[in-house]
SEZARO-176540 format. One record per residue (C-alpha): y, z, x. Coordinates in pm, 1 decimal, m for minus. Each point is the difference from the previous one (the first is absolute). Layout:
BEGIN
         yy         zz         xx
          Y          Z          X
...
This chain:
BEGIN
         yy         zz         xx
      767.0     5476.0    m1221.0
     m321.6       m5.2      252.6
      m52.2     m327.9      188.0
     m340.8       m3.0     m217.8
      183.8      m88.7     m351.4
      106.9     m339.0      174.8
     m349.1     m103.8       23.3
      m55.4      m93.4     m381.7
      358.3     m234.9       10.2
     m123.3     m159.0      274.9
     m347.9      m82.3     m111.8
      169.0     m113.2     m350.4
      250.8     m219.5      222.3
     m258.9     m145.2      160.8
     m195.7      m84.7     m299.6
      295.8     m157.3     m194.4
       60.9     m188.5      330.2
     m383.6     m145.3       10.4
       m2.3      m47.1     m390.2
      331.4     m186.5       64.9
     m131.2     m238.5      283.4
     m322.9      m57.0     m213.6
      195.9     m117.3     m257.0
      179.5     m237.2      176.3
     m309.3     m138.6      270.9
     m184.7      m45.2     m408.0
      289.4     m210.0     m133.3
       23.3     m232.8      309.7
     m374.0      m42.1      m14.0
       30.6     m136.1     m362.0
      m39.1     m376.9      m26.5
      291.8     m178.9       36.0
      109.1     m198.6     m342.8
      143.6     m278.4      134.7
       32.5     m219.0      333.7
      267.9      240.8      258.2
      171.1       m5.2      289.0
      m90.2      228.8      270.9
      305.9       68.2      202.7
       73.0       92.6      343.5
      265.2      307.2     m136.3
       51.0      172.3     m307.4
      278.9     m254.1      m77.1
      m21.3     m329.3     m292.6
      190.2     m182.9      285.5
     m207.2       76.6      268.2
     m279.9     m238.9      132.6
     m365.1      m70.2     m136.2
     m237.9       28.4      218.0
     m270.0     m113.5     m251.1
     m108.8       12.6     m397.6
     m260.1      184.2     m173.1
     m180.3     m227.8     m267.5
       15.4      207.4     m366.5
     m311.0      220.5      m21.4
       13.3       90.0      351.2
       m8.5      379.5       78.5
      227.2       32.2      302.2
     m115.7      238.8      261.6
      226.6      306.6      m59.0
      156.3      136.3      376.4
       59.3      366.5      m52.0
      234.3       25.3      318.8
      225.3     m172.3     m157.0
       m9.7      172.8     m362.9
      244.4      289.6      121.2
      323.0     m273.4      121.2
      m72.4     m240.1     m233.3
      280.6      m15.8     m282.5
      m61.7       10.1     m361.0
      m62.6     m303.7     m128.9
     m215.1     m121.7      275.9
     m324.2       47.3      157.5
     m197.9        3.5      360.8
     m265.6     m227.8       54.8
     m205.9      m65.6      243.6
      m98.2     m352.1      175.2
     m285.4     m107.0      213.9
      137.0     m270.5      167.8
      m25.6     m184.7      221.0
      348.0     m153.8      m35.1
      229.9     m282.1      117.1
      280.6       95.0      204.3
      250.2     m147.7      234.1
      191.3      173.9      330.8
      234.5     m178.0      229.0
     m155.7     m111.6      326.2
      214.2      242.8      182.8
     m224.1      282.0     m170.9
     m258.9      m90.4      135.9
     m100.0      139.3      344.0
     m132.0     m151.3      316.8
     m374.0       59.0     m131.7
      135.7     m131.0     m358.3
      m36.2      301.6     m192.1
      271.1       87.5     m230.4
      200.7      240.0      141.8
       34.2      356.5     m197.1
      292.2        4.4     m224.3
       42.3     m372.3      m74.6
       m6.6      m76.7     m352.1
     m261.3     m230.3     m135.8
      173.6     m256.0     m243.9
     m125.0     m133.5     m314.9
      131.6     m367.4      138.3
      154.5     m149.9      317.9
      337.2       92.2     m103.8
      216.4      291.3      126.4
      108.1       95.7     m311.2
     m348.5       12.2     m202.6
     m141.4      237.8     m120.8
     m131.0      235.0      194.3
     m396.3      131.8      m12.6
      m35.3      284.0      220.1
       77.3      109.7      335.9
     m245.2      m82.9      290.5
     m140.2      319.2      157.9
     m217.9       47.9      301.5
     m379.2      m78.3      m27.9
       44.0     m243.8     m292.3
     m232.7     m288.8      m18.6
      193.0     m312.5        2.8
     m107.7     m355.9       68.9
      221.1     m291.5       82.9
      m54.9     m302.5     m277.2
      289.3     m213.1       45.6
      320.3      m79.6      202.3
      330.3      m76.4     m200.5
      270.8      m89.9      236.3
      132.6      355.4      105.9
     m231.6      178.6     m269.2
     m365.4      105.5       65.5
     m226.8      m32.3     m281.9
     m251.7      290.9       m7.5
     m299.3      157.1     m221.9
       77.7      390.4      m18.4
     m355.5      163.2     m119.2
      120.3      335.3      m72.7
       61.0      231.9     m331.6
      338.5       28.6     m164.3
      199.1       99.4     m284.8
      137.9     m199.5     m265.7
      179.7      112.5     m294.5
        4.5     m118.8     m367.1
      195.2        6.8     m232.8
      m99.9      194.2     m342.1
      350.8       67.6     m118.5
     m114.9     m288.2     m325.7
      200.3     m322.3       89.0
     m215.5     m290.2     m264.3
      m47.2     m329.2      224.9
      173.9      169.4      288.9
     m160.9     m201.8      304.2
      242.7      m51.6      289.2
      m58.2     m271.9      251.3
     m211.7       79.3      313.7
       55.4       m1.9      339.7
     m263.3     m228.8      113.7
     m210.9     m276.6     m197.5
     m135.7       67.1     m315.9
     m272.1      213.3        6.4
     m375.4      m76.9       21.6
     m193.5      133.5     m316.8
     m269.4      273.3        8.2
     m326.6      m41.6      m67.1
      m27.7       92.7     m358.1
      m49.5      351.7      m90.3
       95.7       94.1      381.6
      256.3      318.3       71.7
      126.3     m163.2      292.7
      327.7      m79.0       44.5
       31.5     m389.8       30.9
      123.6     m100.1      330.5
      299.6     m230.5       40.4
      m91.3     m359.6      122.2
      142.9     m131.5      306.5
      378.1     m120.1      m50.8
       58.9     m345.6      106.3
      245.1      m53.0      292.4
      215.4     m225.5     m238.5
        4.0     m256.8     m286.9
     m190.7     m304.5      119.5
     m133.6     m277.1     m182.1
     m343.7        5.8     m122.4
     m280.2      m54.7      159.3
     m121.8       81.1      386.4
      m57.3     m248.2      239.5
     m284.5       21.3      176.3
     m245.9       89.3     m217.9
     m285.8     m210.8     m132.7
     m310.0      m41.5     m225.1
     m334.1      121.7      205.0
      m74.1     m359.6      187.0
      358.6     m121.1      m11.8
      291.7      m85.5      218.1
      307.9      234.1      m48.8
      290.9     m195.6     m149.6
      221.6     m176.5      176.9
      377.8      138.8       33.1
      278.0     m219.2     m120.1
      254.3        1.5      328.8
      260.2     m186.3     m196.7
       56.8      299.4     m195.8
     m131.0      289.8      141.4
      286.5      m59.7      327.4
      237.4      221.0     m237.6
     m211.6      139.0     m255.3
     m206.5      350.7      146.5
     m330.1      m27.7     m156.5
     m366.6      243.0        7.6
     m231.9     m102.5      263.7
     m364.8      111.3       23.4
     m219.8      m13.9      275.5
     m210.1      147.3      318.0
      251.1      110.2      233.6
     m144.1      m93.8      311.6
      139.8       13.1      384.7
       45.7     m353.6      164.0
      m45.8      114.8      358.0
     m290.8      m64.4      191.4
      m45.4       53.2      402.4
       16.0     m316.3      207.7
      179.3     m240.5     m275.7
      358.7     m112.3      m29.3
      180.8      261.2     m202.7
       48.7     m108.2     m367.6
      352.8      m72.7     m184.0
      m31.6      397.5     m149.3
     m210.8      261.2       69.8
     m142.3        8.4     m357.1
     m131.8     m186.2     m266.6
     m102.0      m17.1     m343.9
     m386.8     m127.2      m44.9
     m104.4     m146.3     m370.2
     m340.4       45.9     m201.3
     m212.3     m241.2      214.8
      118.1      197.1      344.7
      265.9     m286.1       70.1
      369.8       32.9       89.8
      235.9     m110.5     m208.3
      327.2      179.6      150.7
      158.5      188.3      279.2
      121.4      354.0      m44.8
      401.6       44.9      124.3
       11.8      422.2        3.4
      332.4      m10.0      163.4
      123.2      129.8     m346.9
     m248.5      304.3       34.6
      182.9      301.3      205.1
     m328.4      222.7      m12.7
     m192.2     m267.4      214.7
     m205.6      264.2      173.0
     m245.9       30.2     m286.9
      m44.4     m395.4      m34.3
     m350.7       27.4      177.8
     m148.2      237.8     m249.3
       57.9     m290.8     m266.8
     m268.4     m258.0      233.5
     m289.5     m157.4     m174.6
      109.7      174.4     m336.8
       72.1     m153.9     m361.0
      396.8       33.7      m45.4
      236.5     m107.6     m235.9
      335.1     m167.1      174.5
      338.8      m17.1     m111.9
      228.3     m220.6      149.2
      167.7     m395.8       62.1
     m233.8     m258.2      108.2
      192.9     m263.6      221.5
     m133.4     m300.0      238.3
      m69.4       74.1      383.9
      230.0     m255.8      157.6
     m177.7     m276.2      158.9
     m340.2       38.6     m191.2
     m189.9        0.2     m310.9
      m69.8      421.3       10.3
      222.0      199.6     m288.7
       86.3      360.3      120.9
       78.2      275.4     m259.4
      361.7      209.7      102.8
     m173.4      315.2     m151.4
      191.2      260.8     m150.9
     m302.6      266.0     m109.6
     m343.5       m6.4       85.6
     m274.8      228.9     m200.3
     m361.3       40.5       12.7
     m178.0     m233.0     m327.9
């Protein structure tokens, strides 16, 4: 047989193979029947990143048709995304360091969203003891699953999800996951024209509460150095507590929170001696 007559099985191999992967990108493109789970593996006990309203038409991610197992399909995400890396992945210009994988919360063993690699655009939002809160604005692959499981929704990673504008096809993006159960309410906050609430020291000595506030520096050239370096201002531009970071071990990045909104986490607690309150903070995040 001449090397010709292999032309005509190859050019039929190839078709079958486009028809095949045409197939497939049309079925994920079909709107989705019900609220799912978008997963960070082809696995039901795997992580969700996010979930995809019902009527959405996920964006289908061809790469990913070939090693994606029956029963499953790629899709693809916009982003950006909420991630977390130790402090020790972060380098001395605090970039994440190629490799380190980006968590779906500041636990070692969450789930895990992808893999930092050089050249990805990442932006510090928050500091969580030895975990770095980040916004990852990058593309990447989710997977569904399509194998038919009725009411099948398993519980996400992060917060529950924020909803998509109605008849949107993005993907809707997971809300930001609180640093722990607290009670409700968040002090420092007030009506327009109004003086932030005051804080309860009787019980907040043992009970870690949400704090909100314009993190602002308390050093100034020429005057007695303050109590702590920091403080937490309310509505009207007043303070109403210290900051205590000691707590923090990623202090080199406090400056880059300085005359922004932030949300505070922590134990508020007398200053000895005076009639200030300072917050033992445990995470700090941008508002």
């Amino acid at each position: 047989m001449k090397n010709n007559d292999f032309r005509p099985v190859m050019r039929t191999s190839r078709v079958i193979a486009a028809l095949g992967l045409s197939a497939v990108v049309a079925a994920v493109a079909a709107p989705l029947k019900e609220t799912t789970a978008v997963h960070t593996r082809p696995d039901r006990a795997s992580a969700a990143i996010t979930y995809l309203k019902a009527g959405t038409e996920p964006t289908p991610a061809p790469d990913g048709v070939a090693t994606t197992p029956a029963g499953w399909m790629a899709v693809e995400l916009p982003g950006p995304f909420e991630g977390y890396v130790e402090n020790k992945d972060l380098s001395k210009s605090l970039d994440v360091k190629p490799g380190t994988p980006i968590r779906l919360a500041p636990k070692a063993d969450a789930g895990v969203l992808v893999t930092a690699e050089k050249g990805d655009k990442v932006e510090i939002t928050g500091l969580r003891g030895r975990w770095t809160q980040i916004s990852l604005e990058k593309k990447i692959i989710g997977y569904v699953n399509i194998g038919g499981v009725p009411g099948y929704a398993p519980p996400i990673a992060t917060a529950p999800a924020t909803s998509a504008p109605s008849g949107s096809s993005a993907p809707m993006q997971p809300a930001p996951m609180a640093a722990a159960p607290v009670t409700p309410g968040v002090y420092g906050v007030a009506a327009p024209g109004q003086a932030a609430p005051t804080v309860n020291l009787n019980d907040a000595n043992s009970l870690p509460r949400q704090f909100a506030g314009r993190f602002v520096s308390t050093r100034r050239p020429f005057t007695p150095r303050r109590p702590y370096d920091y403080a937490l201002n309310d509505d009207a531009g007043k303070r109403y507590a210290y900051l205590d970071i000691s707590k923090l071990l990623q202090t080199d990045q406090i400056d880059k929170y300085v005359g922004h909104s932030v949300v505070v986490f922590g134990t508020a607690k007398p200053v000895p001696n005076s009639k200030e309150m300072v917050i033992q903070v445990e995470t700090l995040q941008l508002k």
